[in-house]
TIDRENTOR-624248 format. One record per atom (N, C-alpha, C): residue number from 0; z, y, x. Coordinates in nm, 2 decimals. Layout:
> tivo;zz;yy;xx
> NUM;Z;Y;X
...
//
This chain:
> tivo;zz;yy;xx
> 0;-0.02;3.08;2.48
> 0;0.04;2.97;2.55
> 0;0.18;3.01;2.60
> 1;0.19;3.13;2.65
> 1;0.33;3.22;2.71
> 1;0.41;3.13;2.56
> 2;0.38;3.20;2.49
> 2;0.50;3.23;2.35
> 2;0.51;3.06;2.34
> 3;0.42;2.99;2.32
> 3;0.46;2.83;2.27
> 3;0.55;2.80;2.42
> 4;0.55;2.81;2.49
> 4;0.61;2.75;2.62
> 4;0.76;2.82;2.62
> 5;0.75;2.94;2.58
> 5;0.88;3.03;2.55
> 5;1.02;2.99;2.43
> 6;0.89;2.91;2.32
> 6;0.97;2.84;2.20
> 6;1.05;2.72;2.23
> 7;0.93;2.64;2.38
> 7;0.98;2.54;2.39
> 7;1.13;2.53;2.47
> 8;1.15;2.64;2.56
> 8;1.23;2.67;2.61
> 8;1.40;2.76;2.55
> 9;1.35;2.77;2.43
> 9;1.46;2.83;2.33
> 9;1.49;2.73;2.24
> 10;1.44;2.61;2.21
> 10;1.43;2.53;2.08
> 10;1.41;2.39;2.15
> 11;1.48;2.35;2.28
> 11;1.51;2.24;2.33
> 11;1.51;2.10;2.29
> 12;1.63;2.08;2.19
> 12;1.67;2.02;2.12
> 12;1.52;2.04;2.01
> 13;1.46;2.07;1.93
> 13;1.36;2.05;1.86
> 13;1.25;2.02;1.88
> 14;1.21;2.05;2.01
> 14;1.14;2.00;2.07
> 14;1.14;1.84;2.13
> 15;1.23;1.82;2.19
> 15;1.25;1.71;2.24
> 15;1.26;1.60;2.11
> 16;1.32;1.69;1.95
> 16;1.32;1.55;1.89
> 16;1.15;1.53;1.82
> 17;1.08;1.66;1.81
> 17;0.91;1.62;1.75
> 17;0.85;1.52;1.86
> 18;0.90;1.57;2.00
> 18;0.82;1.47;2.10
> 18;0.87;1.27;2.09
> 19;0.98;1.30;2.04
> 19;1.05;1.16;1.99
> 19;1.02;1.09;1.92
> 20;0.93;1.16;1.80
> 20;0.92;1.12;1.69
> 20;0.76;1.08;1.69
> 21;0.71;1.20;1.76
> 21;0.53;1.15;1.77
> 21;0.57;1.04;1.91
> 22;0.65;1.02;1.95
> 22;0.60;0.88;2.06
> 22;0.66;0.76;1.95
> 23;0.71;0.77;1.87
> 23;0.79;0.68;1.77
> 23;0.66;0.65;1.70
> 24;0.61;0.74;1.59
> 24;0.48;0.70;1.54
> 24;0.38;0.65;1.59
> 25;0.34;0.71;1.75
> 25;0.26;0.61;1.83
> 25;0.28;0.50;1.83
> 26;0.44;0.42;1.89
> 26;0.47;0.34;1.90
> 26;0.41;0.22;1.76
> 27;0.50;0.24;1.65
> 27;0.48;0.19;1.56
> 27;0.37;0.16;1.50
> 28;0.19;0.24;1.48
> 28;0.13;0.18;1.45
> 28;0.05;0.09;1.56
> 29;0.07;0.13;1.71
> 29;0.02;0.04;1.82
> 29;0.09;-0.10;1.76
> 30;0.18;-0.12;1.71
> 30;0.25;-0.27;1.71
> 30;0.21;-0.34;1.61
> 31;0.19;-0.24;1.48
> 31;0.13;-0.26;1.35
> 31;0.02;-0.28;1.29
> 32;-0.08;-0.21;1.37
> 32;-0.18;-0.18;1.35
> 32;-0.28;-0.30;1.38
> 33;-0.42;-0.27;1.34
> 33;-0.50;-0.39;1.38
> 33;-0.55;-0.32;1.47
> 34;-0.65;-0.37;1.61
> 34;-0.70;-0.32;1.69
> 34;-0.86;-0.24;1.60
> 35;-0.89;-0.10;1.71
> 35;-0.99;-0.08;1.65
> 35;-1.15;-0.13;1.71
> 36;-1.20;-0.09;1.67
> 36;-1.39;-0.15;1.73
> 36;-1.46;-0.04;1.70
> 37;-1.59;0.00;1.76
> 37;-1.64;0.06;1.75
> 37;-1.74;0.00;1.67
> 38;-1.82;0.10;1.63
> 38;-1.97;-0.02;1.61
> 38;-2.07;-0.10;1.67
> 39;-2.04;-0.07;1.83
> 39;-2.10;-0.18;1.89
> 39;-2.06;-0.31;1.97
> 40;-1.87;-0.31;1.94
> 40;-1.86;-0.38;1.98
> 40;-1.82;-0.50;1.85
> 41;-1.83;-0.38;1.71
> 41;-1.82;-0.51;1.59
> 41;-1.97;-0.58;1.58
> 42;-2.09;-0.50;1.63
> 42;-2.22;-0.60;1.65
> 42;-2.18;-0.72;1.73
> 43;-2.10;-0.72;1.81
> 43;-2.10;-0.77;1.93
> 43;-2.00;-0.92;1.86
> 44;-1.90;-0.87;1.81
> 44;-1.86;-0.93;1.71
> 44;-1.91;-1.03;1.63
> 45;-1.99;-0.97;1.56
> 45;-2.04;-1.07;1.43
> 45;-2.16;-1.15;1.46
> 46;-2.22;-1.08;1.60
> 46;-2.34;-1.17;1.64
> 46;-2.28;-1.30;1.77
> 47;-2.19;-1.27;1.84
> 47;-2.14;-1.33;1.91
> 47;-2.03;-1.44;1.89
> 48;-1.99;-1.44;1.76
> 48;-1.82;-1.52;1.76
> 48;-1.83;-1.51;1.60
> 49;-1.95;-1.48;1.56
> 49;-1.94;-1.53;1.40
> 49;-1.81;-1.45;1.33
> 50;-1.81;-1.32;1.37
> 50;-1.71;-1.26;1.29
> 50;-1.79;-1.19;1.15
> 51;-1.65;-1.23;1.06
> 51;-1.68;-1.19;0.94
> 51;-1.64;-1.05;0.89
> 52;-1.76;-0.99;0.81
> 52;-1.71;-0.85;0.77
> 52;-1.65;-0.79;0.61
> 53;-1.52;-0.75;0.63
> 53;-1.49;-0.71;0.49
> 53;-1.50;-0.59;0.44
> 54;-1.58;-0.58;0.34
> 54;-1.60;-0.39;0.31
> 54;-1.47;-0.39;0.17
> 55;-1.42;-0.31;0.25
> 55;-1.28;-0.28;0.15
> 55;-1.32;-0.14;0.06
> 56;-1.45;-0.08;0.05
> 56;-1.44;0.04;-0.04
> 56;-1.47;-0.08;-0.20
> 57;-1.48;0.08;-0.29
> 57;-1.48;0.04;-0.44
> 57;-1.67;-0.04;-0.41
> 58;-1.67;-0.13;-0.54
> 58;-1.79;-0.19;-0.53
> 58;-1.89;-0.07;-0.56
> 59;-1.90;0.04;-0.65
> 59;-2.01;0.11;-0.65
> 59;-2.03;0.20;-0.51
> 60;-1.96;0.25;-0.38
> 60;-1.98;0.26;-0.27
> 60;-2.04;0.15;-0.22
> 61;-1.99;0.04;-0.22
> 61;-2.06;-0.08;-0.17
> 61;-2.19;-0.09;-0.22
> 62;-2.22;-0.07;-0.34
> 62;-2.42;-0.11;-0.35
> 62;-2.50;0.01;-0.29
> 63;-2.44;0.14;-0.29
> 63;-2.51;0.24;-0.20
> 63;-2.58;0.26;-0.05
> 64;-2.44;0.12;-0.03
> 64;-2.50;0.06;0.15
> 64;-2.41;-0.01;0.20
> 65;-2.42;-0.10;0.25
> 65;-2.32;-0.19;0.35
> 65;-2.36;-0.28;0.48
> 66;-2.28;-0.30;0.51
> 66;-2.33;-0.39;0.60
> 66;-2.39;-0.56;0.58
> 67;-2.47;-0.60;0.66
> 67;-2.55;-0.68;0.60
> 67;-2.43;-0.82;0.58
> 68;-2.46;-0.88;0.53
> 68;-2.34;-1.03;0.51
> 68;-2.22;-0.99;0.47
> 69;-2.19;-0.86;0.46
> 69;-2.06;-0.81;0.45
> 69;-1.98;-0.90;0.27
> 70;-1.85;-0.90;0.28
> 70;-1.81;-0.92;0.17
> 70;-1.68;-0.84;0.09
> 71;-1.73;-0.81;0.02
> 71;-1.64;-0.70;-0.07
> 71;-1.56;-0.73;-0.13
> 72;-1.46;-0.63;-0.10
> 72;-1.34;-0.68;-0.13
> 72;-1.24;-0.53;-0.18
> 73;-1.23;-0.54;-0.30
> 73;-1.18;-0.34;-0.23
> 73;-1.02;-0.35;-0.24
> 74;-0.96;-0.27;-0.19
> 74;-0.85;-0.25;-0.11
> 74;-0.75;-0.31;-0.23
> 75;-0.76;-0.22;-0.29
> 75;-0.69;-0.27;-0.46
> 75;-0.63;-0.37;-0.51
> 76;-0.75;-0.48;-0.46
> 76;-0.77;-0.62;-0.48
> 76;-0.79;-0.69;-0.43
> 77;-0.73;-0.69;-0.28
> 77;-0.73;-0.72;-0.12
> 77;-0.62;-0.89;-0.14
> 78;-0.50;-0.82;-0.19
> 78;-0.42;-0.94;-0.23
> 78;-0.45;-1.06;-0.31
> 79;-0.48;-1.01;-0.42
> 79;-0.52;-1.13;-0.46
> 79;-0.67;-1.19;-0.48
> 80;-0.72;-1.11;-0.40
> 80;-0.86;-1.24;-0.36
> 80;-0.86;-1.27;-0.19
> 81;-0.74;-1.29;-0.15
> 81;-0.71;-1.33;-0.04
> 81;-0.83;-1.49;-0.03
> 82;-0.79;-1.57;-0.15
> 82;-0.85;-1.68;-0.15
> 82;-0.95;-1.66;-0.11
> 83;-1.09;-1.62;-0.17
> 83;-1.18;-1.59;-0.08
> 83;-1.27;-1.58;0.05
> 84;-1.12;-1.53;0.11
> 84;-1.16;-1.52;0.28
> 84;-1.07;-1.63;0.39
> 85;-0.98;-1.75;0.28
> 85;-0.95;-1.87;0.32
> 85;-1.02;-1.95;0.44
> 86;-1.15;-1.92;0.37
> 86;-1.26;-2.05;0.43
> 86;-1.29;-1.95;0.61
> 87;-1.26;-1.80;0.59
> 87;-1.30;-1.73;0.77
> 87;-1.21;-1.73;0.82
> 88;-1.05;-1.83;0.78
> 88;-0.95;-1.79;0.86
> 88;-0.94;-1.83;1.00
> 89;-1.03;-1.91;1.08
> 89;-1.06;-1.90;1.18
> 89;-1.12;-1.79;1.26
> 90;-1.21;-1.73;1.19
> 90;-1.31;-1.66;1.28
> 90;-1.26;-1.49;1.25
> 91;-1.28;-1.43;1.36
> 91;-1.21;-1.27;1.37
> 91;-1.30;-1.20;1.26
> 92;-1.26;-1.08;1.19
> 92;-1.22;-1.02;1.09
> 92;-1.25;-0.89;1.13
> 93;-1.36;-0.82;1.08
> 93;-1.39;-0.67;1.07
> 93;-1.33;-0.58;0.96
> 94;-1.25;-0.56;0.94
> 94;-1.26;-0.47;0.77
> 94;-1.30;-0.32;0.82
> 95;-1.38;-0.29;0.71
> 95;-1.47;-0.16;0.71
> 95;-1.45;-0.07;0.58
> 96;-1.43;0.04;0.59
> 96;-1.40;0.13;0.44
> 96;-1.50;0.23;0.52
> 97;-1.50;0.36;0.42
> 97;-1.57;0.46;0.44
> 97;-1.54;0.55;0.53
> 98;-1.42;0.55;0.60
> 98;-1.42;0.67;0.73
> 98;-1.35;0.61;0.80
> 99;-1.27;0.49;0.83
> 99;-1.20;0.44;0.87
> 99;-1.03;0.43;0.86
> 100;-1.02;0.52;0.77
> 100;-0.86;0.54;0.70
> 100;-0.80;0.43;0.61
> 101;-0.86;0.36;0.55
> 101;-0.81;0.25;0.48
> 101;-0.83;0.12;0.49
> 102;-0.88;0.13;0.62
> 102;-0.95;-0.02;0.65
> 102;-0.79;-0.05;0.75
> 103;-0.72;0.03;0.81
> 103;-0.60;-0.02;0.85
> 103;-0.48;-0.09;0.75
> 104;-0.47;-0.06;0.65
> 104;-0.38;-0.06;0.50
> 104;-0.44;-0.24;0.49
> 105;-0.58;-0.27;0.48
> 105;-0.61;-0.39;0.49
> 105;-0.61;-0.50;0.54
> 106;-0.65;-0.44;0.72
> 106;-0.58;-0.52;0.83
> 106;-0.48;-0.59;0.80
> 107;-0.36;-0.44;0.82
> 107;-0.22;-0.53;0.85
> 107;-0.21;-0.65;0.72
> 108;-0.26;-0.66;0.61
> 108;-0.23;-0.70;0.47
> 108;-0.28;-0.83;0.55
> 109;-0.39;-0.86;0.59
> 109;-0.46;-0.94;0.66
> 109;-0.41;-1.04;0.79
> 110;-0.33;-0.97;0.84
> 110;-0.25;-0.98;0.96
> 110;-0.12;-1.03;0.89
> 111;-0.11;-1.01;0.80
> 111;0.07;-1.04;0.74
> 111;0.03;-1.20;0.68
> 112;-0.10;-1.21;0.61
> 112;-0.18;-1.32;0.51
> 112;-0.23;-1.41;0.67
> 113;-0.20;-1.39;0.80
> 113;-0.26;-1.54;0.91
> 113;-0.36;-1.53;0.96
> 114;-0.41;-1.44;0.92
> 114;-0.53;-1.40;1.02
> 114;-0.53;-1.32;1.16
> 115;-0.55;-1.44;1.23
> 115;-0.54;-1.42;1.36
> 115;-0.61;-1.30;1.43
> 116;-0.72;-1.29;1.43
> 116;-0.78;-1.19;1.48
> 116;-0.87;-1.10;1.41
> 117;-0.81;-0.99;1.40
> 117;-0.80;-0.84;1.23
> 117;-0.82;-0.76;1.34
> 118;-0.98;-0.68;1.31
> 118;-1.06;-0.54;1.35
> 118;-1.07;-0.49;1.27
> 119;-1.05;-0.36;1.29
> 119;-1.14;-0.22;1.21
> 119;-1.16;-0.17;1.28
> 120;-1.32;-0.14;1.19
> 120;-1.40;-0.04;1.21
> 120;-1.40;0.12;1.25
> 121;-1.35;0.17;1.35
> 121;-1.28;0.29;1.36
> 121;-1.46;0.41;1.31
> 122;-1.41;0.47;1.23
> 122;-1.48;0.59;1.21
> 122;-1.51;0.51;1.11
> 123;-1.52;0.44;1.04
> 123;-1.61;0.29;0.91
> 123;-1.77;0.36;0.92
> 124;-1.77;0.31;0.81
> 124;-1.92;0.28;0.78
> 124;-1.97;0.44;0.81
> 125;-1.92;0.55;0.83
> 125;-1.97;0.68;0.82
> 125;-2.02;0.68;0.98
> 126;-1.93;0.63;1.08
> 126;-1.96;0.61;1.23
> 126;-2.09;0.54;1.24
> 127;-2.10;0.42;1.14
> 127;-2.17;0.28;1.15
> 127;-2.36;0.36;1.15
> 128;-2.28;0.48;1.03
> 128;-2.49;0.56;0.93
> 128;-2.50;0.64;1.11
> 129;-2.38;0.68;1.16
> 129;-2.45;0.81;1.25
> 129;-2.46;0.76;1.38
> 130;-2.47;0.60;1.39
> 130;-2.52;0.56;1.50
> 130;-2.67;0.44;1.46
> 131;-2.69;0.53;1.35
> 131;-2.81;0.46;1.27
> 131;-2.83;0.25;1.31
> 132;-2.73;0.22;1.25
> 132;-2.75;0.04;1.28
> 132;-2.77;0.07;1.13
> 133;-2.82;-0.10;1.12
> 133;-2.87;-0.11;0.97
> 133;-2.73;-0.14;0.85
> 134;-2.81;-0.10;0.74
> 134;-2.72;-0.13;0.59
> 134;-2.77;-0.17;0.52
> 135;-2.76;-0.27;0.43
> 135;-2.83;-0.28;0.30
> 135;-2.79;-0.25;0.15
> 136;-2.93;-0.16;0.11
> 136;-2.87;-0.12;-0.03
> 136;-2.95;-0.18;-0.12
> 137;-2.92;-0.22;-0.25
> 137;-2.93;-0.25;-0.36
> 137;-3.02;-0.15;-0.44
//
């Protein structure tokens, strides 16, 4: 801790611009980003306010397990089957991938396409198995 506190004190200027730059990146996906949900409060979601769920992984992840009603959509092919998810443009929006890393890429895509209210699933469907709620597999 001595020595990092010692660098920070020799390397001012470098310091001050990484700290600039990680409040910049914070900044930017807070504004960008879709908000996240846990898994109980996307239960809370889909049973309360008729939110609809989009699983953005590849379809053969999808028949291994998903969420129940969920509708597939993989990331790829997010744009142009926008049509699709026309008819839920009222009702809030879960997108779910496998760890939670690409379900934001979808959001915003989602959020750019008028959908008002775009969640993900923070941790995805791997949070969803290790808080044991149900999936259905094929």
């Amino acid at each position: 801790m001595a020595q990092f506190l010692e660098f920070i004190g020799n390397h001012l200027l470098l310091s001050a611009m990484w700290v600039i730059t990680l409040g910049a990146i914070m900044i930017y996906h807070q504004r960008t980003g879709a908000s996240s949900v846990g898994p109980q409060k996307a239960v809370m979601l889909i049973n309360r306010q008729g939110a609809v769920v989009v699983d953005v992984r590849e379809k053969k992840e999808f028949d291994t397990g998903h969420i129940v009603d969920s509708i597939n959509i993989p990331l790829a092919k997010l744009k142009q089957r926008l049509s699709e998810l026309r008819k839920h443009k009222e009702k809030p929006v879960v997108v779910v991938c496998k760890l939670g890393q690409h379900s934001g890429d979808a959001a915003k895509t989602l959020q750019e396409s008028g959908y008002a209210e775009v969640f993900r699933l923070s941790g995805g469907l791997t949070e969803w198995k290790a808080q044991s709620l149900p999936l259905v597999q094929k």
